[in-house]
C-alpha positions, 0 to 999 in steps of 0.5 A: 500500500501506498499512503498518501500522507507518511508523518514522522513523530508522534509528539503533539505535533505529528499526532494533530497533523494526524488528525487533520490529514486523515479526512484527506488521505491513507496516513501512516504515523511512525513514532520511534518511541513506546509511547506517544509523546515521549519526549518533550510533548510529555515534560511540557508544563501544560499550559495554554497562554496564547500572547507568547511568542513571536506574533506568528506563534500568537497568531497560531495560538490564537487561532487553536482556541475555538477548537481547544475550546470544543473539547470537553475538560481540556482548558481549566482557569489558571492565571498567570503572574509576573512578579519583581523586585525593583531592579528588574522593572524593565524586563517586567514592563516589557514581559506586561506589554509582549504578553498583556498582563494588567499590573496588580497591587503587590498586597492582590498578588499576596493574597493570591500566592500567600507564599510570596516573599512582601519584603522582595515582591515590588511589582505584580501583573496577572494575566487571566487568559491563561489556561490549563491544558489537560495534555494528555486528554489532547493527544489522546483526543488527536490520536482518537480523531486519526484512528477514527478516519482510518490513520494508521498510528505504529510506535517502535518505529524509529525511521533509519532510512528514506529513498525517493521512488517515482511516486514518493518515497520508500521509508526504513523503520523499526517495523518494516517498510512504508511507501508514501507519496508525501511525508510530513516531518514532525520529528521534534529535535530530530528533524534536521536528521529526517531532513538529512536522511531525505537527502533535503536540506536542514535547516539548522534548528537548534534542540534547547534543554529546559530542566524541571522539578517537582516540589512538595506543596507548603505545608497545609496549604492547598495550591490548586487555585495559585496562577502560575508565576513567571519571573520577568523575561521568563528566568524561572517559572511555578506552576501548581500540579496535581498537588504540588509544584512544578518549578524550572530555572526556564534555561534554554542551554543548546545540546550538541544533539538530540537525546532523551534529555535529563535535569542539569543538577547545577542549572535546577539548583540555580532556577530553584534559588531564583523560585526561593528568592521570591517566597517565604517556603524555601525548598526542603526537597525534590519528589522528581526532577525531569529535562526536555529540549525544546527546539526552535528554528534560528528565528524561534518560529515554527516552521511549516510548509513544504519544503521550497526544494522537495514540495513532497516533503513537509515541515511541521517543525520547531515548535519550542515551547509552544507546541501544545497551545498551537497544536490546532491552529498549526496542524489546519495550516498544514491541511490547508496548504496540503489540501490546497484550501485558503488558510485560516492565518493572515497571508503574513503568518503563512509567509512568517512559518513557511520554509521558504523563508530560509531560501 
C-alpha cells in the first residue's frame, strides 16, 4: 500500500497533523518511541497562554482556541503572574506589554500566592487568559480523531532510512517498510536528521534543554487555585500540579544533539534559588526532577510548509515551547496548504512559518 500522507513523530505535533490529514488521505504515523509523546510533548508544563511568542506563534495560538475550546475538560482557569523586585522593572514592563498582563497591587498578588516573599515582591501583573491544558486528554483526543478516519498510528518505529521512488518515497523503520507519496516531518529535535536522511536540506534548528522539578506543596496549604508565576523575561517559572509544584530555572542551554534529555543538577539548583528568592517556603526537597529540549528554528518560529526544494516533503517543525497551545491552529495550516484550501492565518503568518523563508 501506498499512503498518501507518511508523518514522522508522534509528539503533539505529528499526532494533530494526524488528525487533520486523515479526512484527506491513507496516513501512516511512525513514532520511534513506546509511547506517544515521549519526549518533550510529555515534560511540557501544560499550559495554554496564547500572547507568547513571536506574533506568528500568537497568531497560531490564537487561532487553536475555538477548537481547544470544543473539547470537553481540556482548558481549566489558571492565571498567570509576573512578579519583581525593583531592579528588574524593565524586563517586567516589557514581559506586561509582549504578553498583556494588567499590573496588580503587590498586597492582590499576596493574597493570591500567600507564599510570596512582601519584603522582595515590588511589582505584580496577572494575566487571566491563561489556561490549563489537560495534555494528555489532547493527544489522546488527536490520536482518537486519526484512528477514527482510518490513520494508521505504529510506535517502535524509529525511521533509519528514506529513498525517493517515482511516486514518493520508500521509508526504513523499526517495523518494516512504508511507501508514501508525501511525508510530513514532525520529528521534534530530530528533524534536521529526517531532513538529512531525505537527502533535503536542514535547516539548522537548534534542540534547547529546559530542566524541571517537582516540589512538595507548603505545608497545609492547598495550591490548586495559585496562577502560575513567571519571573520577568521568563528566568524561572511555578506552576501548581496535581498537588504540588512544578518549578524550572526556564534555561534554554543548546545540546550538541538530540537525546532523551535529563535535569542539569547545577542549572535546577540555580532556577530553584531564583523560585526561593521570591517566597517565604524555601525548598526542603525534590519528589522528581525531569529535562526536555525544546527546539526552535534560528528565528524561534515554527516552521511549516513544504519544503521550497522537495514540495513532497513537509515541515511541521520547531515548535519550542509552544507546541501544545498551537497544536490546532498549526496542524489546519498544514491541511490547508496540503489540501490546497485558503488558510485560516493572515497571508503574513503563512509567509512568517513557511520554509521558504530560509531560501
Amino acid at each position: 500500500m501506498v499512503h498518501d500522507f507518511l508523518i514522522i513523530g508522534g509528539g503533539i505535533a505529528g499526532v494533530s497533523a494526524a488528525a487533520r490529514l486523515a479526512p484527506l488521505g491513507r496516513v501512516l504515523l511512525l513514532e520511534a518511541e513506546d509511547a506517544l509523546a515521549h519526549h518533550a510533548s510529555g515534560r511540557s508544563a501544560a499550559l495554554y497562554e496564547p500572547r507568547y511568542g513571536a506574533a506568528p506563534v500568537v497568531e497560531l495560538s490564537l487561532a487553536s482556541g475555538p477548537y481547544f475550546r470544543q473539547i470537553p475538560d481540556l482548558l481549566a482557569p489558571r492565571g498567570l503572574m509576573l512578579v519583581a523586585r525593583d531592579d528588574q522593572k524593565a524586563a517586567f514592563d516589557h514581559d506586561v506589554v509582549a504578553m498583556e498582563f494588567d499590573p496588580i497591587p503587590v498586597a492582590q498578588a499576596l493574597e493570591m500566592v500567600p507564599i510570596l516573599n512582601r519584603d522582595v515582591l515590588r511589582l505584580a501583573a496577572y494575566a487571566g487568559h491563561a489556561q490549563d491544558i489537560d495534555t494528555d486528554l489532547l493527544i489522546q483526543h488527536f490520536a482518537r480523531e486519526a484512528r477514527g478516519h482510518g490513520a494508521e498510528i505504529l510506535t517502535r518505529a524509529r525511521v533509519t532510512a528514506i529513498a525517493r521512488t517515482a511516486t514518493g518515497w520508500r521509508v526504513t523503520h523499526g517495523a518494516g517498510e512504508a511507501e508514501a507519496r508525501m511525508i510530513v516531518n514532525a520529528a521534534g529535535a530530530w528533524v534536521d536528521q529526517v531532513a538529512a536522511l531525505a537527502g533535503v536540506r536542514p535547516l539548522h534548528f537548534t534542540p534547547l534543554r529546559r530542566s524541571m522539578a517537582r516540589i512538595p506543596a507548603p505545608a497545609g496549604m492547598e495550591v490548586s487555585r495559585w496562577p502560575m508565576l513567571f519571573g520577568p523575561g521568563e528566568d524561572w517559572y511555578m506552576k501548581p500540579d496535581a498537588g504540588a509544584l512544578i518549578v524550572s530555572p526556564a534555561e534554554e542551554d543548546p545540546v550538541d544533539a538530540p537525546h532523551d534529555a535529563w535535569a542539569d543538577d547545577m542549572v535546577l539548583a540555580e532556577g530553584l534559588a531564583r523560585y526561593e528568592g521570591f517566597v517565604t517556603a524555601p525548598v526542603t526537597r525534590l519528589i522528581a526532577n525531569w529535562a526536555g529540549l525544546r527546539t526552535f528554528a534560528p528565528d524561534r518560529v515554527l516552521v511549516i510548509g513544504p519544503d521550497p526544494h522537495e514540495p513532497a516533503f513537509f515541515w511541521l517543525a520547531g515548535q519550542g515551547g509552544y507546541g501544545f497551545q498551537s497544536s490546532a491552529g498549526a496542524s489546519r495550516l498544514a491541511a490547508d496548504l496540503i489540501a490546497g484550501r485558503p488558510p485560516e492565518l493572515t497571508p503574513r503568518a503563512v509567509a512568517a512559518l513557511s520554509p521558504a523563508r530560509f531560501g
